[in-house]
DSSP file (Angstrom, degrees, kcal/mol; ACC not computed):
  #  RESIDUE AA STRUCTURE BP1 BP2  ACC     N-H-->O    O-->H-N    N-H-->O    O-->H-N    TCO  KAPPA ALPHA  PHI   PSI    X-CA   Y-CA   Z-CA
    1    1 A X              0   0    0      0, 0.0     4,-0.2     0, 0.0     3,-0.0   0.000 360.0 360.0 360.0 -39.8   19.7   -3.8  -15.5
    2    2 A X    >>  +     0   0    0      2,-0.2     4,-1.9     1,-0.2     3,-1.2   0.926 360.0  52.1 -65.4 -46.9   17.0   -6.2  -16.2
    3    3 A X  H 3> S+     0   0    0      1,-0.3     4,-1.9     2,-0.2    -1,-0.2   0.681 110.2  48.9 -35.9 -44.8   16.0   -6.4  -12.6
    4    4 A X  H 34 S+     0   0    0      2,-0.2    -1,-0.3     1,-0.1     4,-0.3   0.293 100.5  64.0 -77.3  -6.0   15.7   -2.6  -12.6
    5    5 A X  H <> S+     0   0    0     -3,-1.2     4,-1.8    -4,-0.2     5,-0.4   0.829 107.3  46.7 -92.9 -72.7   13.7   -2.9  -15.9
    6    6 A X  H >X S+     0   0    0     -4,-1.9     4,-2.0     2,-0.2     3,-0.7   0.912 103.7  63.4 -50.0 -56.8   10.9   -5.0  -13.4
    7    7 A X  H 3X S+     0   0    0     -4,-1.9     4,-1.4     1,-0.2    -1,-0.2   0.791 107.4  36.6  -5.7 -69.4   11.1   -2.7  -11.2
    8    8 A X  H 3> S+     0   0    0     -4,-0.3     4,-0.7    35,-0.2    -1,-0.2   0.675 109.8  52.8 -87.9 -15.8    9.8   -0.4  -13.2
    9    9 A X  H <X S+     0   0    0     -4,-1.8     4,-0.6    -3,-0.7    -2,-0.2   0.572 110.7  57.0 -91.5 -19.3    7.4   -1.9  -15.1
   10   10 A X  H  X S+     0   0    0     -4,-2.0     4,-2.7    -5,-0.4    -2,-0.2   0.959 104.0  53.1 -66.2 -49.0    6.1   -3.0  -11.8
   11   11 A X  H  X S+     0   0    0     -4,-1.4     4,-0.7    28,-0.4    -2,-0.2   0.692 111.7  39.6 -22.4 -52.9    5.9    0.4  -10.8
   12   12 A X  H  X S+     0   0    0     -4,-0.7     4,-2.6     2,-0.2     5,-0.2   0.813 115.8  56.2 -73.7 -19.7    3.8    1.8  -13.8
   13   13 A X  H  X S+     0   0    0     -4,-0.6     4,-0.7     2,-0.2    -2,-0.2   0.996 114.2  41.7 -69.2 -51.9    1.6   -1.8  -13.4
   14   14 A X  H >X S+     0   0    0     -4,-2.7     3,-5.9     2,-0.2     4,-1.2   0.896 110.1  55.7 -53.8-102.9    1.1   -0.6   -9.8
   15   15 A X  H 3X>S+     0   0    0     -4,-0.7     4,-3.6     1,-0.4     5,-0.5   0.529 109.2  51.7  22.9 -93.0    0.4    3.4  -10.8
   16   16 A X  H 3<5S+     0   0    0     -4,-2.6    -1,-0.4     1,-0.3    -2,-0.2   0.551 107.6  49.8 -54.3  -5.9   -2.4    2.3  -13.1
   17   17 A X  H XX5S+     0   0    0     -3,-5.9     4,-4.8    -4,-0.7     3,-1.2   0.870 112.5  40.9 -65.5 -59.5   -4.0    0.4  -10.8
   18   18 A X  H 3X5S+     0   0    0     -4,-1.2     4,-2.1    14,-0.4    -2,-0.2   0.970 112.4  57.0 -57.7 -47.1   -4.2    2.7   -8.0
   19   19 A X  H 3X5S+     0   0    0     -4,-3.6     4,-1.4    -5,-0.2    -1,-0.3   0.853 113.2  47.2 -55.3 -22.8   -5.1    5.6  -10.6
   20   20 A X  H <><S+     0   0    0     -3,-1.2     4,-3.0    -5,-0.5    -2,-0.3   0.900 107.3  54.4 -93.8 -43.8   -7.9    3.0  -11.3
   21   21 A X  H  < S+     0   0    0     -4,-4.8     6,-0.3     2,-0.2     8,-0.3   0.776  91.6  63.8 -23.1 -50.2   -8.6    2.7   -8.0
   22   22 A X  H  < S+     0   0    0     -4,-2.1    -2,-0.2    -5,-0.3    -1,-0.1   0.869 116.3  39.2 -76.2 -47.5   -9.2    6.4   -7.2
   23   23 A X  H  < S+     0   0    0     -4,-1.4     2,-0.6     1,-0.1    -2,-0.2   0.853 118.0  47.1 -55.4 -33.3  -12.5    5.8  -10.0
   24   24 A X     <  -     0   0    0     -4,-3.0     3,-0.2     1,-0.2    -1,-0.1  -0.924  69.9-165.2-115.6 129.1  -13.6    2.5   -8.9
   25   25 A X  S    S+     0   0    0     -2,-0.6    -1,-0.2     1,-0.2     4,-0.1   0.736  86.4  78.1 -76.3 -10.2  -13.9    2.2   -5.3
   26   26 A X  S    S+     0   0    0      2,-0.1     2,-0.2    -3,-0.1    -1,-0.2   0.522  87.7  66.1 -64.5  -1.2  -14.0   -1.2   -5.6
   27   27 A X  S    S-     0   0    0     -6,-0.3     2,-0.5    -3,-0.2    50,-0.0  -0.716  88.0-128.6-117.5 146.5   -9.8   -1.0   -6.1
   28   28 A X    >>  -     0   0    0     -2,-0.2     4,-1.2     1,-0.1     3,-0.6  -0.921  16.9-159.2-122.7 106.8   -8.2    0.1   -3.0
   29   29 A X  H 3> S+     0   0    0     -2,-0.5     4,-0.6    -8,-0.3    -1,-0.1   0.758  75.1  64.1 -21.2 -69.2   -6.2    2.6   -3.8
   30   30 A X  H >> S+     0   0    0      2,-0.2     4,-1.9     1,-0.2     3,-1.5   0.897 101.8  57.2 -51.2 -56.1   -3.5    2.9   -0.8
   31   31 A X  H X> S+     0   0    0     -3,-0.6     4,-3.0     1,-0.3     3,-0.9   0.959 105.6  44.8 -61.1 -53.1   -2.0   -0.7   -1.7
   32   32 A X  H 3< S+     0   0    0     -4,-1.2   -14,-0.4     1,-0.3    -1,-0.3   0.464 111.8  52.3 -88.5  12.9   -1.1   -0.3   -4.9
   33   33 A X  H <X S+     0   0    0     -3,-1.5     4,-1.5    -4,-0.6    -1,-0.3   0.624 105.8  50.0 -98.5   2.5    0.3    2.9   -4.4
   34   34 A X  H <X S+     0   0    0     -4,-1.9     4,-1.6    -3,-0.9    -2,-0.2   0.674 111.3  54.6 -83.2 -28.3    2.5    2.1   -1.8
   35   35 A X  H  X S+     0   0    0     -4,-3.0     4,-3.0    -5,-0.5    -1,-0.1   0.881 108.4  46.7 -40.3 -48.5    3.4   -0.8   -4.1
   36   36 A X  H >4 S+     0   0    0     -5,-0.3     3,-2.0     1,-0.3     4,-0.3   0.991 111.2  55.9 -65.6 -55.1    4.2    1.7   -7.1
   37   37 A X  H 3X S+     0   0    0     -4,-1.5     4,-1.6     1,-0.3     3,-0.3   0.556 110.3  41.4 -36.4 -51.4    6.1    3.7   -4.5
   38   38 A X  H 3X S+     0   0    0     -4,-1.6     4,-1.0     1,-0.2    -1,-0.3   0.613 112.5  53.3 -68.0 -21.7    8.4    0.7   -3.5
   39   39 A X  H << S+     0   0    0     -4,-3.0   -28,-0.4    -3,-2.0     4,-0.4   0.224 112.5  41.2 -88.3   7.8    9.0   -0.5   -6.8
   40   40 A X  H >> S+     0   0    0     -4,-0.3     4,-1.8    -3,-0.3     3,-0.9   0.713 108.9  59.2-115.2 -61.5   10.2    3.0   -8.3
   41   41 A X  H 3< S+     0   0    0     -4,-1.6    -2,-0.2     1,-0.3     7,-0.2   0.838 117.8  39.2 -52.6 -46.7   12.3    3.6   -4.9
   42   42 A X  T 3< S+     0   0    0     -4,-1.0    -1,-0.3     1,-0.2    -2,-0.2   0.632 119.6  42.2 -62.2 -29.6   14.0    0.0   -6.3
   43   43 A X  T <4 S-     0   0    0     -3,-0.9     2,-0.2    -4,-0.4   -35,-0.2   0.602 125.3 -11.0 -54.9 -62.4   14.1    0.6   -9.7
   44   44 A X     X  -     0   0    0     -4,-1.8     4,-1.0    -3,-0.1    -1,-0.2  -0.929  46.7-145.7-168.3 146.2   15.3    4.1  -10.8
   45   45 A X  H  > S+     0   0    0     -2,-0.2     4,-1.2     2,-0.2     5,-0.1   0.597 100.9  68.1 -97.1  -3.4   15.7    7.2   -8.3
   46   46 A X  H  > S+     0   0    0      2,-0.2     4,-1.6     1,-0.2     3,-0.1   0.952 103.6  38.1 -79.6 -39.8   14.5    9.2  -11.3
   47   47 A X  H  > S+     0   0    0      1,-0.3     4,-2.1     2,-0.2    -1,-0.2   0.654 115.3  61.1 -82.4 -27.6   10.9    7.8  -11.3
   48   48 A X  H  X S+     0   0    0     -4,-1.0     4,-1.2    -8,-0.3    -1,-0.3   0.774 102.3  38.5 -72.6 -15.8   11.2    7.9   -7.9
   49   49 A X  H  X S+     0   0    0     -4,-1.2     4,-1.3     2,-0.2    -2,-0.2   0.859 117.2  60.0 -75.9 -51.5   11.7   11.7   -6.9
   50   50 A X  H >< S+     0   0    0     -4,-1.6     3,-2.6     2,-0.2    -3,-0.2   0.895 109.6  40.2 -59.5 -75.0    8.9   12.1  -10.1
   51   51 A X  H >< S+     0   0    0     -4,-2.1     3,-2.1     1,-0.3     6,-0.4   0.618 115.8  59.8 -32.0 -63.0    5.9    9.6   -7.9
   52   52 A X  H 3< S+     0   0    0     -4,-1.2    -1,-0.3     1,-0.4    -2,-0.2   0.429 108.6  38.7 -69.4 -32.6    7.3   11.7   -4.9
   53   53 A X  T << S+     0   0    0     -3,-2.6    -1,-0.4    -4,-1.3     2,-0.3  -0.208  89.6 109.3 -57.1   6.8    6.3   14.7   -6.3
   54   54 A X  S X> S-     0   0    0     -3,-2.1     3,-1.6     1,-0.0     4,-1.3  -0.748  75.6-120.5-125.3 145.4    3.1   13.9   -7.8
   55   55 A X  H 3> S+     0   0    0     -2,-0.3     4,-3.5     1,-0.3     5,-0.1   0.702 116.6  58.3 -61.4 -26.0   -0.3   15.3   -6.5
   56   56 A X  H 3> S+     0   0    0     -5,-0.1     4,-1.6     2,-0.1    -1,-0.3   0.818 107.1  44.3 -77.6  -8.2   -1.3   11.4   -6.1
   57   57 A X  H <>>S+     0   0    0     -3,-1.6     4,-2.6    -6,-0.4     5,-1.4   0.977 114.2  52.8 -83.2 -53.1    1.8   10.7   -3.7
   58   58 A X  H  X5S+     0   0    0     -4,-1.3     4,-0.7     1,-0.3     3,-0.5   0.918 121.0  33.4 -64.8 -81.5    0.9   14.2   -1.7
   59   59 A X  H  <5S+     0   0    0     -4,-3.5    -1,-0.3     1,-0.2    -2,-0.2   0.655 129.5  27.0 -86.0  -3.1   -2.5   13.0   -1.3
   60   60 A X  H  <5S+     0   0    0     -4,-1.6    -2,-0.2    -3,-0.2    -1,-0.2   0.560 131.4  19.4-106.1   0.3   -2.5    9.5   -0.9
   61   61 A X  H  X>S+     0   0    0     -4,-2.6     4,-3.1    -3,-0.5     5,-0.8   0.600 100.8  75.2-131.1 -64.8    0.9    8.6    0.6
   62   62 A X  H >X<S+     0   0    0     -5,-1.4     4,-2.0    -4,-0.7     3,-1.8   0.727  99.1  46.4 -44.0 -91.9    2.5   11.5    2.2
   63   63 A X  H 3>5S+     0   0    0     -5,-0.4     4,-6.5     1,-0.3     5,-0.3   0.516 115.1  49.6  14.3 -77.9    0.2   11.6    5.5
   64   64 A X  H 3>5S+     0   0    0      1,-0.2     4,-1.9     2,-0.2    -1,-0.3   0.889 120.8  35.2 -46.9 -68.0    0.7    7.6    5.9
   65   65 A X  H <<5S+     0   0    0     -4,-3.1    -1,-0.2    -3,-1.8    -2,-0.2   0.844 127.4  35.2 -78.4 -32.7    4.8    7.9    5.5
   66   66 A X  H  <<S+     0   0    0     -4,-2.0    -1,-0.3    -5,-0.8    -2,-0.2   0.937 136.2  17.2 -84.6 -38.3    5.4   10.9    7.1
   67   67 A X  H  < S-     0   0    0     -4,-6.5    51,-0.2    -5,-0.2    -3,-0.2   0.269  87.1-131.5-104.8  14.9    2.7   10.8    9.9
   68   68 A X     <  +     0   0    0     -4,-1.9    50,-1.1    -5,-0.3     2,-0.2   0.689  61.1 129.7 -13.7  70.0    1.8    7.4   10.1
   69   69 A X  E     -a  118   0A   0     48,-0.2     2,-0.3    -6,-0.1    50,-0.2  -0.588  34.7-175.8-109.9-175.2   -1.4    8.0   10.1
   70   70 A X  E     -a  119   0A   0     48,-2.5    50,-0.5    -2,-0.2    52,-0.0  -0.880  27.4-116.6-174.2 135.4   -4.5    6.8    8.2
   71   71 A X  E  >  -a  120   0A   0     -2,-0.3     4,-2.2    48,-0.2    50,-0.1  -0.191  37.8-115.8 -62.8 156.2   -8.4    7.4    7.7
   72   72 A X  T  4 S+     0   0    0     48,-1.0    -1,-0.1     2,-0.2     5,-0.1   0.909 120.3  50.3 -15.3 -73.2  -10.8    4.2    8.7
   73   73 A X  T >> S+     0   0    0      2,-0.2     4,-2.7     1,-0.2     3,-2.5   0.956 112.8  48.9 -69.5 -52.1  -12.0    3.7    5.5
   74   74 A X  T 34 S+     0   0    0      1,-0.4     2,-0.8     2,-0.2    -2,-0.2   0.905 110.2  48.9 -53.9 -72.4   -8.1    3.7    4.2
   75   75 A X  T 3< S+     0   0    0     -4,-2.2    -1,-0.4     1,-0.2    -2,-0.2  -0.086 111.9  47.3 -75.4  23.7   -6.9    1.4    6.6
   76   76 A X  T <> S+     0   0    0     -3,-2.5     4,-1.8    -2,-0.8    -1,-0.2   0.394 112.2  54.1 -67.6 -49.8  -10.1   -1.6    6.0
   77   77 A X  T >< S+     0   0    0     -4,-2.7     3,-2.9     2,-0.2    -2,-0.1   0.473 119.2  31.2 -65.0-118.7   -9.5   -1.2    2.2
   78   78 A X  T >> S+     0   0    0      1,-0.4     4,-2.7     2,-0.2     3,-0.9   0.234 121.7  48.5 -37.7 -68.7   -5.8   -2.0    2.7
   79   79 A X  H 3> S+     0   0    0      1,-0.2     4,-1.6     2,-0.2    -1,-0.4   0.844 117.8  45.5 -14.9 -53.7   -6.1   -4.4    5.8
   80   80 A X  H <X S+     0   0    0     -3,-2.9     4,-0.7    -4,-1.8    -2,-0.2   0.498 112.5  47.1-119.3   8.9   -8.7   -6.1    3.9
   81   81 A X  H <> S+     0   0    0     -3,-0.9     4,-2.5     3,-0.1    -1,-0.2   0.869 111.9  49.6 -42.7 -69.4   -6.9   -6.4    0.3
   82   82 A X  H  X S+     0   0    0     -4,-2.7     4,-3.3     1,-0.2     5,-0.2   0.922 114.5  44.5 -63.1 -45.4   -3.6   -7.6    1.7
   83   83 A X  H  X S+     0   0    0     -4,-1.6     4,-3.3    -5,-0.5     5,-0.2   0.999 111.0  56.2 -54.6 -53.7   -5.5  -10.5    3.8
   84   84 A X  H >X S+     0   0    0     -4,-0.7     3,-3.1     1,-0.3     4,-1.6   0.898 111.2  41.5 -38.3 -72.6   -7.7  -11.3    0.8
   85   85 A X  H 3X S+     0   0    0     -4,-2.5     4,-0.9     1,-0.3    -1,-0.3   0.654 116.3  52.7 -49.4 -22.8   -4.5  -11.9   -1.2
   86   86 A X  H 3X S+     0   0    0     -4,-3.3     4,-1.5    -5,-0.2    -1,-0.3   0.775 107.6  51.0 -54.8 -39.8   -3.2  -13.7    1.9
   87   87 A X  H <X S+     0   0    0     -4,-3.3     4,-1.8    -3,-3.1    -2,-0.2   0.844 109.6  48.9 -83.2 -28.6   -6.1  -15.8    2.1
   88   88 A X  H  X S+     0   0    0     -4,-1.6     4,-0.6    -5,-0.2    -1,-0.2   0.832 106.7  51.8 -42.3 -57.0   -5.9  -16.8   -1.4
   89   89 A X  H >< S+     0   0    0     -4,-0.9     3,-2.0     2,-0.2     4,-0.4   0.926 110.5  56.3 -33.7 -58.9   -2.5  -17.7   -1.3
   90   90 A X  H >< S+     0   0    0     -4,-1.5     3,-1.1     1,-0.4    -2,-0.2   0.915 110.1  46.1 -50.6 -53.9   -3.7  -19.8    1.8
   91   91 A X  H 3< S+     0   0    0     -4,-1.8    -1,-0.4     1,-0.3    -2,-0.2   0.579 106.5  47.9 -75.6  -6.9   -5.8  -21.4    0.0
   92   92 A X  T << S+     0   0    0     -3,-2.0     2,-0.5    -4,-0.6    -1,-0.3  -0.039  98.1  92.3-114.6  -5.3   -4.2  -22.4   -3.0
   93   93 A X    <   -     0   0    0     -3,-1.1     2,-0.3    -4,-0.4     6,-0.1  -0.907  51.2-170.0-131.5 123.3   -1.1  -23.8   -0.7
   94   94 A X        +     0   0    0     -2,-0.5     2,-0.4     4,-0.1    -1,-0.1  -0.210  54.2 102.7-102.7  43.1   -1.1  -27.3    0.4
   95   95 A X     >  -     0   0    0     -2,-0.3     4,-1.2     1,-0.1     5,-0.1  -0.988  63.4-144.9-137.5 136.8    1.8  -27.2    2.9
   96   96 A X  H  > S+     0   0    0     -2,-0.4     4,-0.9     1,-0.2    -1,-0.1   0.571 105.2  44.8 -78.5 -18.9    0.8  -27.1    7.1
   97   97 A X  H  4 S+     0   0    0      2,-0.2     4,-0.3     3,-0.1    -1,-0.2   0.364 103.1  58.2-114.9   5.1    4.0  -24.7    7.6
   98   98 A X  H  > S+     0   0    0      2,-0.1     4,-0.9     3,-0.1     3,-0.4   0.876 115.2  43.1 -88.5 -42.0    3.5  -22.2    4.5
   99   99 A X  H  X S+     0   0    0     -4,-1.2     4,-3.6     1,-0.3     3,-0.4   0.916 109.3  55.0 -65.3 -41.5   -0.2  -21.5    6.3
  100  100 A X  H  X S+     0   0    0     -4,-0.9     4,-1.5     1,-0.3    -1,-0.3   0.690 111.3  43.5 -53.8 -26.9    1.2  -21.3    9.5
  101  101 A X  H  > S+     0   0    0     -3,-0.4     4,-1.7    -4,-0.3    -1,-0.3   0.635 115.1  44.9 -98.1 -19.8    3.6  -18.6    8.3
  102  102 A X  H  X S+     0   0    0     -4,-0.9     4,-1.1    -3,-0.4     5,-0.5   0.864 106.6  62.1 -87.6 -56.1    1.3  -16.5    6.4
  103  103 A X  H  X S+     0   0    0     -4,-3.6     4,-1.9     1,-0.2     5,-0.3   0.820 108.8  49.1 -24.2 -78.5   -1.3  -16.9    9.4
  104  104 A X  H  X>S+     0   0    0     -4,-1.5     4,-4.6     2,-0.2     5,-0.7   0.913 107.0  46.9 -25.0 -64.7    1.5  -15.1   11.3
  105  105 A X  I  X>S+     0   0    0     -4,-1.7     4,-4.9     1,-0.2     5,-0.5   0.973 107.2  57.0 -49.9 -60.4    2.1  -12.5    9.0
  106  106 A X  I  X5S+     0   0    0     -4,-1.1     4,-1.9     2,-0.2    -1,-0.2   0.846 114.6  49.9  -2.2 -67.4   -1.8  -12.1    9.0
  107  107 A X  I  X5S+     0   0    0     -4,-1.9     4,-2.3    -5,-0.5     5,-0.3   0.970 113.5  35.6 -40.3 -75.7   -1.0  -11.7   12.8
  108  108 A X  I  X5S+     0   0    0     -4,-4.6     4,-0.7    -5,-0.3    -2,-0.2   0.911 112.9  56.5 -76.2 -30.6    1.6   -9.4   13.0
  109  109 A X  I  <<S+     0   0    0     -4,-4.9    -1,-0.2    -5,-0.7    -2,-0.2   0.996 110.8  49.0 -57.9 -35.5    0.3   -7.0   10.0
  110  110 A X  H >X<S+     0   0    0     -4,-1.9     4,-1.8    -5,-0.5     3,-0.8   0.825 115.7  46.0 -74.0 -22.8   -3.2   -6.7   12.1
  111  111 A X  H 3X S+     0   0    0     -4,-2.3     4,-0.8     1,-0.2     5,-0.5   0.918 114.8  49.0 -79.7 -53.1   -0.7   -5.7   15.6
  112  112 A X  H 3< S+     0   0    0     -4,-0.7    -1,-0.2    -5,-0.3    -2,-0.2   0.484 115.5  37.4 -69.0   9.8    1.3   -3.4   13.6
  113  113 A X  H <> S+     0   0    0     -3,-0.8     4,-2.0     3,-0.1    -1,-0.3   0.660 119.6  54.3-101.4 -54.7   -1.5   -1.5   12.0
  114  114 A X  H  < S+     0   0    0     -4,-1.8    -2,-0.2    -5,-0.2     5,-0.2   0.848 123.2  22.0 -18.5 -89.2   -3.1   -2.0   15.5
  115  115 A X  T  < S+     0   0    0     -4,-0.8    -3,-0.1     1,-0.1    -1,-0.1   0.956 132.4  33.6 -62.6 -60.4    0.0   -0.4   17.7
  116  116 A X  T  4 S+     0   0    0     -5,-0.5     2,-0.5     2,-0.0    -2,-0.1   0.662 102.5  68.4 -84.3  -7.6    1.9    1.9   15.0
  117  117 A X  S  < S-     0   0    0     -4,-2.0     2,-0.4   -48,-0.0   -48,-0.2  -0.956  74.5-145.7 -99.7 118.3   -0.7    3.4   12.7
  118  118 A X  E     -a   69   0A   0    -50,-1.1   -48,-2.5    -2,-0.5     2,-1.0  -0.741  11.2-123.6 -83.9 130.4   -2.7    5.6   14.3
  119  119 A X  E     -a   70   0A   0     -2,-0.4   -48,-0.2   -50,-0.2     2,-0.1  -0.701  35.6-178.0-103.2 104.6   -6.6    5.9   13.2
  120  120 A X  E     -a   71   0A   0     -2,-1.0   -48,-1.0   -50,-0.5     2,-0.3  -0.381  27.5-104.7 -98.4 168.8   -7.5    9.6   12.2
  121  121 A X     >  -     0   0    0     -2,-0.1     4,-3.0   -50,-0.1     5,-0.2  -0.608  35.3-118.7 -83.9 149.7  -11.2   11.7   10.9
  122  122 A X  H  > S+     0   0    0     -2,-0.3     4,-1.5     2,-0.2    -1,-0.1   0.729 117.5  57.7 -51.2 -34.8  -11.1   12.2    7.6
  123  123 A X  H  > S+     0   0    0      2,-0.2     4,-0.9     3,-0.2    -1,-0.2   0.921 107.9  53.5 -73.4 -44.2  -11.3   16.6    8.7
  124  124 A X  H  > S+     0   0    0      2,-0.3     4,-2.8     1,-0.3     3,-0.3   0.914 107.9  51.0-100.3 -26.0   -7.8   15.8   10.9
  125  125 A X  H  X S+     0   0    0     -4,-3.0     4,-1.5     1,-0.2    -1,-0.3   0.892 106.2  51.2 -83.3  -7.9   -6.0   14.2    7.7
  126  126 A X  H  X S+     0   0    0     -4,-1.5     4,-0.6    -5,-0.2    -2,-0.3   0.684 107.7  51.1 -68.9 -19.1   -6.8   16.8    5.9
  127  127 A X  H >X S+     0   0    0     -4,-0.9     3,-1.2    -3,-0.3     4,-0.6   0.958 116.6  47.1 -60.7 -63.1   -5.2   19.1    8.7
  128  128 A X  H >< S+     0   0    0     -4,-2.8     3,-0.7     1,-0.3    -2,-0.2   0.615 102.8  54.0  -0.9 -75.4   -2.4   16.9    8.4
  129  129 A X  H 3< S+     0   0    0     -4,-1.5    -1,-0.3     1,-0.2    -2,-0.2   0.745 107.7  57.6 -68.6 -41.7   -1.9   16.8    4.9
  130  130 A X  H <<        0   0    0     -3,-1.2    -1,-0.2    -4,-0.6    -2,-0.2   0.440 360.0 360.0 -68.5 -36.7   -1.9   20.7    5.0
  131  131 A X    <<        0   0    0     -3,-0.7    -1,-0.3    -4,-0.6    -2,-0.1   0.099 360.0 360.0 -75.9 360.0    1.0   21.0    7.4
């Protein structure tokens, strides 16, 4: 219960970010709603069917999980979030095999955006989304 508690209060922490995000461009949006998104789906199914259903899931989310596709701009901000917070980690960690394993991930996140994510116009994910 407690666990499911975190969950969810990870879930809102996430929410208001990304909703803060969508004002400040400096916030990347996409991460932390895919965040909110994972932490709800863990959490409660109730709060998850609500995100799923919400006009921010629809326009920031759906596309990506159903089509995996993703604008430019989307896919640098997110790419270049999740490395920051990789590289931090990196740096802050004094062990030759902790770097070595986040270097990997590093690796494999840039092939798997690379190969499975497909890089759309802003005009054709709005077609997308529309469909």
């Amino acid at each position: 219960m407690i666990k499911k508690s975190i969950y969810i209060t990870l879930g809102f922490l996430f929410l208001g970010l990304g909703i803060v995000g969508i004002i400040l461009p400096i916030l990347p949006t996409v991460p932390f709603f895919l965040l909110t998104s994972f932490f709800f789906s863990k959490g409660s199914t109730r709060f998850n069917n609500w995100f799923k259903n919400t006009k921010i899931y629809h326009r920031y989310l759906d596309n990506f999980v159903q089509n995996k596709v993703m604008t430019l701009k989307s896919e640098i901000l997110l790419l270049s979030f999740v490395s920051t917070i990789i590289f931090i980690t990196m740096w802050h960690i004094d062990n030759l095999f902790a770097s070595i394993g986040l270097t990997t991930l590093i690796i494999i996140k840039y092939l798997y955006f690379i190969t499975n994510i497909k890089t759309v116009s802003k005009k054709q994910y709005f077609e997308l989304r529309g469909k």
